[in-house]
C-alpha distance (Angstrom), angle and dihedral (degrees) to the residues before:
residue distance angle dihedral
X1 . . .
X2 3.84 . .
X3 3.97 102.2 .
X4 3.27 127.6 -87.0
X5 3.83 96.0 -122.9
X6 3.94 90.5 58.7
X7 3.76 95.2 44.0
X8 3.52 136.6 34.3
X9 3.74 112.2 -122.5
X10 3.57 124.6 -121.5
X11 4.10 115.0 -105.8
X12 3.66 136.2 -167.1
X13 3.94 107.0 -6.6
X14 3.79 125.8 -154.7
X15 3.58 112.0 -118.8
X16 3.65 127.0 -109.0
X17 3.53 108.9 -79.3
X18 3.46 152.3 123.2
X19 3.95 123.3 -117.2
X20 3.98 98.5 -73.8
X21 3.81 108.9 -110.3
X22 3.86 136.5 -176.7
X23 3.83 106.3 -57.8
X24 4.37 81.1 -124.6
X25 3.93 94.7 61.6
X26 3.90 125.7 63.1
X27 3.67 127.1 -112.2
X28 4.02 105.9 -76.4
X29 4.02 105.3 -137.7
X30 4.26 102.6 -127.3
X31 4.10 111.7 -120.0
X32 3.55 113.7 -108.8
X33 3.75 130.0 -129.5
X34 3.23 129.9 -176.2
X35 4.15 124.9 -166.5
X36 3.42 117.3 -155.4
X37 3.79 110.6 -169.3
X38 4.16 112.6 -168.3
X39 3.39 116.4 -132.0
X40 4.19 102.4 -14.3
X41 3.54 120.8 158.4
X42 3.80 116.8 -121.4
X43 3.96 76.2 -125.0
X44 3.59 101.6 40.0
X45 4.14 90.6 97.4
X46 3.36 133.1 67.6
X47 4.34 95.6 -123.9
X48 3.88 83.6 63.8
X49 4.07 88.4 57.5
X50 3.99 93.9 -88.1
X51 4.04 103.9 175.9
X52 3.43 95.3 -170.4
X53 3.46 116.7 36.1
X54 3.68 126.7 50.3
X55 3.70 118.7 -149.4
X56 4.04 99.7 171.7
X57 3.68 93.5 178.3
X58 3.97 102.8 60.1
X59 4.29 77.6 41.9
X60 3.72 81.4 62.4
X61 3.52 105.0 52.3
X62 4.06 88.4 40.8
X63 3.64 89.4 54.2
X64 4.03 89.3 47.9
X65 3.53 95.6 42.0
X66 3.78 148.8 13.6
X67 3.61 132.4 -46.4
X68 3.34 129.6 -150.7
X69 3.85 126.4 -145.1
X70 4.00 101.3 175.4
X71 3.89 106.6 29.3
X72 3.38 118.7 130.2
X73 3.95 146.6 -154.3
X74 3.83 102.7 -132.7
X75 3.91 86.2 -129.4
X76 3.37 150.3 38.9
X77 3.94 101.1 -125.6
X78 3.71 139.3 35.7
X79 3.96 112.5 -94.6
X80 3.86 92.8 38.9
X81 3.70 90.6 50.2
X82 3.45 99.9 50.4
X83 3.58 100.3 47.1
X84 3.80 91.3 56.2
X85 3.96 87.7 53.6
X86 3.68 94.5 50.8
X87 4.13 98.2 44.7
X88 3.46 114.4 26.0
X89 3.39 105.1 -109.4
X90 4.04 144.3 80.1
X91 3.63 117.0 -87.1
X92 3.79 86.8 -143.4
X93 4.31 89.9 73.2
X94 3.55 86.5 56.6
X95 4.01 131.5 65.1
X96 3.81 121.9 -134.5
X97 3.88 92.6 35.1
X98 3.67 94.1 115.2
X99 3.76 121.5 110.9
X100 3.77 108.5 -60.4
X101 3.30 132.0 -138.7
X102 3.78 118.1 -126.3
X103 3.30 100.1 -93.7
X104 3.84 100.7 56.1
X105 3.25 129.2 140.4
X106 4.27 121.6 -118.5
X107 3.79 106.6 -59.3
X108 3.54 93.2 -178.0
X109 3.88 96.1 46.0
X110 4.01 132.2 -157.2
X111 4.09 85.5 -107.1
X112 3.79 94.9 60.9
X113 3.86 126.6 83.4
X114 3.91 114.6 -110.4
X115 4.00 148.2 -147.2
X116 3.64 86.1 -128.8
X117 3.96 101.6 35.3
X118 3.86 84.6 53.1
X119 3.84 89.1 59.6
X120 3.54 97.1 37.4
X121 4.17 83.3 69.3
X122 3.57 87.7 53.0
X123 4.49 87.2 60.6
X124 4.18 93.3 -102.8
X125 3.82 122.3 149.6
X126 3.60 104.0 -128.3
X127 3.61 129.6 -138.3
X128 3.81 140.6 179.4
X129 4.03 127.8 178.4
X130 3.15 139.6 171.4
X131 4.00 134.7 10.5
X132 4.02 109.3 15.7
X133 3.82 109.6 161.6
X134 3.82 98.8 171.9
X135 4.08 94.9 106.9
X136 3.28 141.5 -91.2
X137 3.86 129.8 -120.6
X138 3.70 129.7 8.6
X139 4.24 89.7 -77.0
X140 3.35 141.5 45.6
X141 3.50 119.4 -110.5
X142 4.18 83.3 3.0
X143 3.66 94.2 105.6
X144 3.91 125.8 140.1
X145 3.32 103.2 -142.6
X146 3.59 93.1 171.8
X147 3.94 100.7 53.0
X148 3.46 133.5 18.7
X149 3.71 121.7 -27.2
X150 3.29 110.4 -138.6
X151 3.08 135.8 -147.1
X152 3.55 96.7 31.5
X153 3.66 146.4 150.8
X154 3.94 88.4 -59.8
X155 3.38 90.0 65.0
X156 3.48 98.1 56.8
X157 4.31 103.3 44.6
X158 3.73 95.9 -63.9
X159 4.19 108.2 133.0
X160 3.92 74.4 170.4
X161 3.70 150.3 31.4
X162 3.79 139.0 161.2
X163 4.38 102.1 167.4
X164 3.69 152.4 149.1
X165 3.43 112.1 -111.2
X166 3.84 97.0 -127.4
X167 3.88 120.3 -25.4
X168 3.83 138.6 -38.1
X169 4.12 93.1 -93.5
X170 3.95 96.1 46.6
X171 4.04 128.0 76.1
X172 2.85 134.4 -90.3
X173 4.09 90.8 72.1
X174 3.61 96.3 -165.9
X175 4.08 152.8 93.7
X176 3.64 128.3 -101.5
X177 3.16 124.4 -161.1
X178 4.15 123.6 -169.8
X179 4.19 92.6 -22.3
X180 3.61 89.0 -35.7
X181 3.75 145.8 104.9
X182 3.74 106.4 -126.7
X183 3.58 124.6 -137.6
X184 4.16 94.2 15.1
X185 3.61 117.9 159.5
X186 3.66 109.3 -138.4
X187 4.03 92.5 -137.6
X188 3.01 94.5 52.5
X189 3.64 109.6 58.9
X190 4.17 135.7 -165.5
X191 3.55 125.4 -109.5
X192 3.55 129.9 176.3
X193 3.91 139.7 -171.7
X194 3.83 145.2 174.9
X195 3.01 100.7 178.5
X196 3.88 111.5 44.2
X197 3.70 132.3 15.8
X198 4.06 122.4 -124.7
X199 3.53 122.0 -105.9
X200 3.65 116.0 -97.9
X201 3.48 98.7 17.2
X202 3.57 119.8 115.4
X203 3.50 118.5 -124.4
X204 4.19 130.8 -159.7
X205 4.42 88.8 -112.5
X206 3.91 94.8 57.9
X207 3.63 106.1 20.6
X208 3.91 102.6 48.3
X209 3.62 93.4 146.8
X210 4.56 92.9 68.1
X211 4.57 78.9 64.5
X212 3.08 124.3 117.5
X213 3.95 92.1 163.0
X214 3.78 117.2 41.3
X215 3.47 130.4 -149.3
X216 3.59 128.0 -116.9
X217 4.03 92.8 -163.2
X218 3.98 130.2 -19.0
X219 3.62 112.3 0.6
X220 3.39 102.0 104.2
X221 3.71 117.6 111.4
X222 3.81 124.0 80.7
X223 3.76 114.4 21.6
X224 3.97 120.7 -132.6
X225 3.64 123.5 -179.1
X226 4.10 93.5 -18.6
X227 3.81 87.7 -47.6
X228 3.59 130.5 114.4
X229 4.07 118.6 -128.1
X230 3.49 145.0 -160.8
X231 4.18 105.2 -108.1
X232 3.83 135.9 14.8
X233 3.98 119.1 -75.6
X234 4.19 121.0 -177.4
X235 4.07 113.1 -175.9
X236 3.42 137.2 -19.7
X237 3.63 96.3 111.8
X238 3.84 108.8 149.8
X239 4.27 76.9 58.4
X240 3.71 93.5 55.6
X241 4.02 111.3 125.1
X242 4.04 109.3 -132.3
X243 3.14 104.3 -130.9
X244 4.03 99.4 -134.6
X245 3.52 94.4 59.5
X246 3.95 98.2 49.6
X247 3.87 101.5 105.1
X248 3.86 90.2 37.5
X249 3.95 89.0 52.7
X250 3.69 94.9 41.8
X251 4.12 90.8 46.2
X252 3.64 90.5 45.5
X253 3.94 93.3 57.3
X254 3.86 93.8 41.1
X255 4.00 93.0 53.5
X256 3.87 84.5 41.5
X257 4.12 92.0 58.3
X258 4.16 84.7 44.5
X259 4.19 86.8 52.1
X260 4.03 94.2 44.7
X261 4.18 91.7 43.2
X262 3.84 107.4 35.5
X263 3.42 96.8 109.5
X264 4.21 92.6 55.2
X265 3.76 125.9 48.0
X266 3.07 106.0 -86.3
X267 4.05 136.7 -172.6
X268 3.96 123.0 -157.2
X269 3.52 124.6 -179.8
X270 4.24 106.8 -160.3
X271 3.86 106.3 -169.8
X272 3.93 101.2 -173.7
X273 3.37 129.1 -143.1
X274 3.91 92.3 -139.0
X275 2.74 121.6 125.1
X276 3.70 104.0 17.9
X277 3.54 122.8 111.3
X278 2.97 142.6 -83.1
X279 4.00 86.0 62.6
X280 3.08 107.5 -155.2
X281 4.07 108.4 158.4
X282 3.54 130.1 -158.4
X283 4.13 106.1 -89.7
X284 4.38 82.9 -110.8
X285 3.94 89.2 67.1
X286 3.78 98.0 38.7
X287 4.10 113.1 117.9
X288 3.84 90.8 7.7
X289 3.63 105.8 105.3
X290 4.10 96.5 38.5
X291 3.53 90.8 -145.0
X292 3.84 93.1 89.6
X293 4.02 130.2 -104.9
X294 3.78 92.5 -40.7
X295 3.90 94.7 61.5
X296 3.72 90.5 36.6
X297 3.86 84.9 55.0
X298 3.48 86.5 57.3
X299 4.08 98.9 53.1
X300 3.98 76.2 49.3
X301 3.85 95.9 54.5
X302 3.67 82.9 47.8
X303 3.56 95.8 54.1
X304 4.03 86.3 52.0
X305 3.20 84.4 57.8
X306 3.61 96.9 57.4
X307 3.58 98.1 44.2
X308 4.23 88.4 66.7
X309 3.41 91.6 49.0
X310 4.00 85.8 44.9
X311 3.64 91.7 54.4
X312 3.88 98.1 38.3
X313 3.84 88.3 59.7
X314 3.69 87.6 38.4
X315 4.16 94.1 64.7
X316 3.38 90.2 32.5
X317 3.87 108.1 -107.0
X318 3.59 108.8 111.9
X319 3.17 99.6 118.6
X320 3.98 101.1 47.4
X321 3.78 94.7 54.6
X322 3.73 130.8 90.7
X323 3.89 106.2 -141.7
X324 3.55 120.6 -166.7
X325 3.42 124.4 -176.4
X326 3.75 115.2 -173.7
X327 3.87 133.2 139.8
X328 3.89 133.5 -109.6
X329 4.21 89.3 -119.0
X330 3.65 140.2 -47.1
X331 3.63 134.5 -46.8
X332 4.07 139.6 -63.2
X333 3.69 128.8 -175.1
X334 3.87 103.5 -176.5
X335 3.94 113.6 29.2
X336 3.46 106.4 157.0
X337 3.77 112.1 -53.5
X338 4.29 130.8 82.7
X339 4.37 92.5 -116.6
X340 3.57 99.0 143.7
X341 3.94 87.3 -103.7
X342 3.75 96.7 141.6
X343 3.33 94.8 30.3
X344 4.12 100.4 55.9
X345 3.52 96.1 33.5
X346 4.17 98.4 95.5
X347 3.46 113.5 157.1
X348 3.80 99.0 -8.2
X349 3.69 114.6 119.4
X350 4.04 106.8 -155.0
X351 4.15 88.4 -173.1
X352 4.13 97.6 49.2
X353 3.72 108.9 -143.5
X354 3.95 90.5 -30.3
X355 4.19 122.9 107.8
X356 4.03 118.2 -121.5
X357 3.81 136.1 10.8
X358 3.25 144.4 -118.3
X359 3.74 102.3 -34.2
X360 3.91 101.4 36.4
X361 3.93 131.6 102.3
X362 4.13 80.6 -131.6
X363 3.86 112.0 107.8
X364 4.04 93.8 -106.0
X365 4.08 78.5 72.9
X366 3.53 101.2 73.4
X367 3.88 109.6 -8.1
X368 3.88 91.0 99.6
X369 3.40 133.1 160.9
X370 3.60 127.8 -69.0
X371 4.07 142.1 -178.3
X372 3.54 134.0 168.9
X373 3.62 123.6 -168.5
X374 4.07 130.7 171.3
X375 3.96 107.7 156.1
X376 3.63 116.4 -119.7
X377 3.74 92.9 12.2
X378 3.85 107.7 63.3
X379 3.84 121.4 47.8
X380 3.88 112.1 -100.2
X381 3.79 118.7 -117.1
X382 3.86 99.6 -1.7
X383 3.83 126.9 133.4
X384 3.22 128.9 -136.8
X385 4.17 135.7 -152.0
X386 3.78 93.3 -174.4
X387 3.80 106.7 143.8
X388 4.00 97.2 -116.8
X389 3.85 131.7 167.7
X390 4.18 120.8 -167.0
X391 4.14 80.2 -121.6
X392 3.32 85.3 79.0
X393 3.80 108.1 59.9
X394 3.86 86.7 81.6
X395 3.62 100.2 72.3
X396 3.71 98.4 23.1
X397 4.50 87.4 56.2
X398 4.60 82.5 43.8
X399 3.95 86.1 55.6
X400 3.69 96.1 41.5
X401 3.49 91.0 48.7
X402 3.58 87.3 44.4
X403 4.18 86.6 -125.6
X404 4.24 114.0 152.8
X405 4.05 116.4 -121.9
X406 3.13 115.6 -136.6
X407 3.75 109.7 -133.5
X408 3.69 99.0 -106.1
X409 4.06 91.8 45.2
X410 3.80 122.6 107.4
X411 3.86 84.2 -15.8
X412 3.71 94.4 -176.0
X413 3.31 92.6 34.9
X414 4.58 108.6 104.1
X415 3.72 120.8 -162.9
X416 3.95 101.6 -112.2
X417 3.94 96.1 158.5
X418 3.52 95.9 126.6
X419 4.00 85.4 55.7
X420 3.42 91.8 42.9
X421 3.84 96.9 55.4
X422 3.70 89.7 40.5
X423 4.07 97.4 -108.9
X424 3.86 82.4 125.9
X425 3.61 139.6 31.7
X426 3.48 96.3 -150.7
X427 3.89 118.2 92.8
X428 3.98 129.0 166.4
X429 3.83 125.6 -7.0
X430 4.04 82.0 -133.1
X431 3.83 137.9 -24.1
X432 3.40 135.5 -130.0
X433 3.52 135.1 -138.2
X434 3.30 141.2 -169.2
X435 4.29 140.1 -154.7
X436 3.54 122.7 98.7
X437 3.28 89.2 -11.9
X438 3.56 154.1 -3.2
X439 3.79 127.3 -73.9
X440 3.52 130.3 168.0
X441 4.27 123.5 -165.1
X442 3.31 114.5 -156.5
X443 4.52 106.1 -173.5
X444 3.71 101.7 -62.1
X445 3.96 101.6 -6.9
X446 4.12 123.6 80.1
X447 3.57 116.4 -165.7
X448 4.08 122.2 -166.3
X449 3.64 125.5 -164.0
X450 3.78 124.0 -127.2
X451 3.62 121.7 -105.7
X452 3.29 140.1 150.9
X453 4.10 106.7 -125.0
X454 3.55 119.6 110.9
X455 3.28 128.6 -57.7
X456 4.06 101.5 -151.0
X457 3.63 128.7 33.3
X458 4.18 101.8 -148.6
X459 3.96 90.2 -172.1
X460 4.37 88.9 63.8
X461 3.52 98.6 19.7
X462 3.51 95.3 -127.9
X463 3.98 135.0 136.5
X464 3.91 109.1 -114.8
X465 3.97 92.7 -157.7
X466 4.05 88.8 -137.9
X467 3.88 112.2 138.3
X468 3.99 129.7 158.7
X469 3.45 90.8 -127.1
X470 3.89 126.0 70.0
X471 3.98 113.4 -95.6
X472 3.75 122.2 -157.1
X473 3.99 126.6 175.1
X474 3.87 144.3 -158.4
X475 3.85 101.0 -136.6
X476 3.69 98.4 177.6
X477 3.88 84.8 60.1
X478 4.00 100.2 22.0
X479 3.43 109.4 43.5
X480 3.44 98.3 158.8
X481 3.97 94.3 44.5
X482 3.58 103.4 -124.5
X483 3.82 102.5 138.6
X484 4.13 122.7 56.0
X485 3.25 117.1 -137.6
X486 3.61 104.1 -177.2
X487 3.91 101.7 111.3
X488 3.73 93.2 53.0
X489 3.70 100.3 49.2
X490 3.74 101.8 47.0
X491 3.71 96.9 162.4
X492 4.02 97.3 41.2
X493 3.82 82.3 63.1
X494 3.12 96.4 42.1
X495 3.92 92.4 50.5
X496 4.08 90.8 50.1
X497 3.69 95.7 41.0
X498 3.90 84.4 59.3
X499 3.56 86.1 49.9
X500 3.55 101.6 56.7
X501 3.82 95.7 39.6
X502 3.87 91.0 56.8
X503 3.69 87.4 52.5
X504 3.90 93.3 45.6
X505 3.93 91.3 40.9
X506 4.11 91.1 60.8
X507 3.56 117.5 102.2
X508 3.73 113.7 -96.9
X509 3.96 100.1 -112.4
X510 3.61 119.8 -124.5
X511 3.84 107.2 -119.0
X512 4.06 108.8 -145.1
């Protein structure tokens, strides 16, 4: 167990139960949501002791619900991350799970099992908005982007989508809706390209002048709205997202799909564009933080937030929906773009008390934050040190929904929901992480694997955690991992290195 001087433990738990109900009527299954912030610090709110930042509606749901202190993102960037949420199993077992460029094609394909096929069997509406970047279509760089795009997030459990292709800095800068782009004139076609840019159209490298955001490093190929992008775009310009209005568009359509479906079980997966770059926030947030655009993207993640939790209340079903609000993996100041990140940030600590960032092997990689709430069901203001992982979800939402796995589903996916509802206190026999490298945490002891990739990233500023030599830590007494411990515990290495090798020695299983 971590120590009780690092952690608070967990108290009194609320059993496992579902919101009692006339004995006459059956057990109503709660709607899932599921939060995905982009890029937030485990120490980026104020619930996670934030001094300098306020972000009252995240407080809210903390103080309503359950916090987590040891949950994890099952990797340290965006596309790897999310695919393990949404099948069951680590990105790492599988190649081509790395981050994708915009133009991908489906990482998370029709033939695989998914989080939101599962529920689908057990009669939810499901719903996905906002950032996706796991591919489109069955090729890369094969897209229609003036039809249908197909396959899509139908074809794997989605009854509904409304996305960005890939991420705020890549091409193709626009919505789609249901398979397809929304808002496209027909005369004025899409185009897209990684690989070279289109004549005549000005990109962020040779036409620095047409910025109104400059980069720090990368970012300089197609230009969208005055701001330089990763990949080549050519028309399509009445579909062009603006960039100020991104969160309130994406909020908009995810309290929309909780309107239209409140009276079914529903599941929506929200995958923010907070607190990506480029941060660009709506005018209403500008100047309020005083850290610059990527604190005052924070306030307006918050306010997405509240908006949900606005609407839940609004139709009623607050308190027969499991919210969890969680983030994709840990923090980054500069990514790419000249925001005043660095420079604003003062004494604000986006990683907590943890070393590194998004990127890094370190725990402020993937330990990220994490709340739960479901009203009458899950204890109010209590925190938890359960050993969790987002893998998990999948088989913990199939047994609370009472839905059978079939024995290639979600296969490293274990059913935790009694941990995750905070019945139990005990989580995950170990977790595994992924970056550079491999690690695996096992209660108060963090193992890393040797490699030989860098161990600093100069263009973030951030410590990768990669060494050639094995590196173990004492988290109940080295939270922030400053000391190596390897040489004097010889056989606790040895014991986790075993571990991890048994784990990376099983056949990848064929999802189908």
């Amino acid at each position: 167990m971590i120590s009780k001087n690092r952690f608070v433990a967990l108290l009194s738990c609320s059993a496992l139960a579902f919101p009692a109900l006339a004995q006459d009527k059956a057990p109503k299954m709660p709607n899932i949501i599921i939060i995905n912030a982009d890029d937030l610090g485990y120490g980026d709110v104020s619930c996670n002791g934030a001094k300098y930042i306020s972000t009252p509606n995240v407080d809210k749901v903390a103080s309503q619900g359950l916090k987590f202190s040891n949950f994890h993102a099952t990797s340290a960037t965006c596309t790897p991350s999310r695919y393990s949420l949404l099948t069951g199993q680590y990105a790492w077992r599988v190649p081509g799970t790395a981050i994708a460029p915009g133009d991908a094609a489906m990482i998370v394909t029709p033939e695989m099992k998914t989080l939101p096929e599962m529920l689908k069997k057990a009669s939810y509406v499901t719903g996905a908005v906002g950032k996706w970047h796991l591919g489109l279509g069955r090729e890369k760089g094969k897209q229609n982007w003036n039809g249908e795009i197909t396959p899509g997030l139908k074809d794997i459990g989605f009854d509904y989508s409304y996305i960005m292709a890939a991420t705020g800095d890549r091409v193709p800068c626009v919505y789609i809706e249901n398979g397809r782009v929304v808002n496209l004139d027909p005369n004025d076609p899409i185009e897209v390209s990684y690989t070279v840019p289109f004549a005549g159209e000005p990109t962020g490298q040779n036409n620095p002048e047409l910025l109104r955001m400059k980069a720090s490093h990368g970012h300089n190929q197609a230009i969208v709205n005055g701001i330089g992008r990763i990949g080549y775009m050519k028309g399509g310009r009445k579909a062009l997202w603006v960039d100020e209005t991104i969160s309130t568009t994406i909020t908009e359509k995810s309290v929309d799909f909780i309107h239209k479906n409140a009276k079914k079980p529903f599941f929506l997966y929200f995958a923010t564009n907070d607190i990506h770059v480029p941060r660009v926030p709506n005018p209403q947030f500008v100047g309020l933080s005083g850290m610059g655009p990527r604190g005052d993207a924070i306030l307006e993640f918050d306010w997405s937030v509240g908006k949900i939790v606005n609407a839940l209340e609004a139709d009623g079903v607050a308190d027969n929906t499991l919210l969890i609000i969680t983030s994709d993996n840990g923090p980054v100041v500069d990514d790419g773009y000249q925001d005043q990140a660095v420079l604003k940030l003062g004494k604000h600590t986006p990683w907590g008390e943890f070393r590194g960032g998004k990127y890094s092997n370190y725990e402020a990689g993937t330990r990220v934050l994490s709340l739960i709430r479901w009203p009458n069901v899950i204890s109010k203001g209590k925190i938890s040190n359960a050993q969790l992982s987002q893998v998990d979800l999948f088989a913990s939402f199939a047994a609370l929904t009472g839905t059978k796995l079939d024995r290639d589903e979600a296969p490293d996916s274990q059913n935790l929901i009694d941990a995750i509802l905070g019945k139990e206190i005990a989580g995950r026999e170990y977790i595994i992480e992924h970056a550079g490298s491999l690690t695996l945490i096992e209660n108060e002891w963090k193992y890393i694997l040797p490699n030989n990739e860098p161990a600093y990233d100069l263009n973030v500023n951030i410590e990768l955690g990669n060494s050639p030599v094995p590196q173990l830590y004492h988290l109940s007494n080295d939270i922030g991992e400053k000391k190596n411990v390897a040489e004097s515990y010889p056989e606790k290495v040895k014991e986790l290195a075993a571990k991890l090798q048994a784990e990376i020695s099983k056949t990848a299983k064929k999802v189908n």
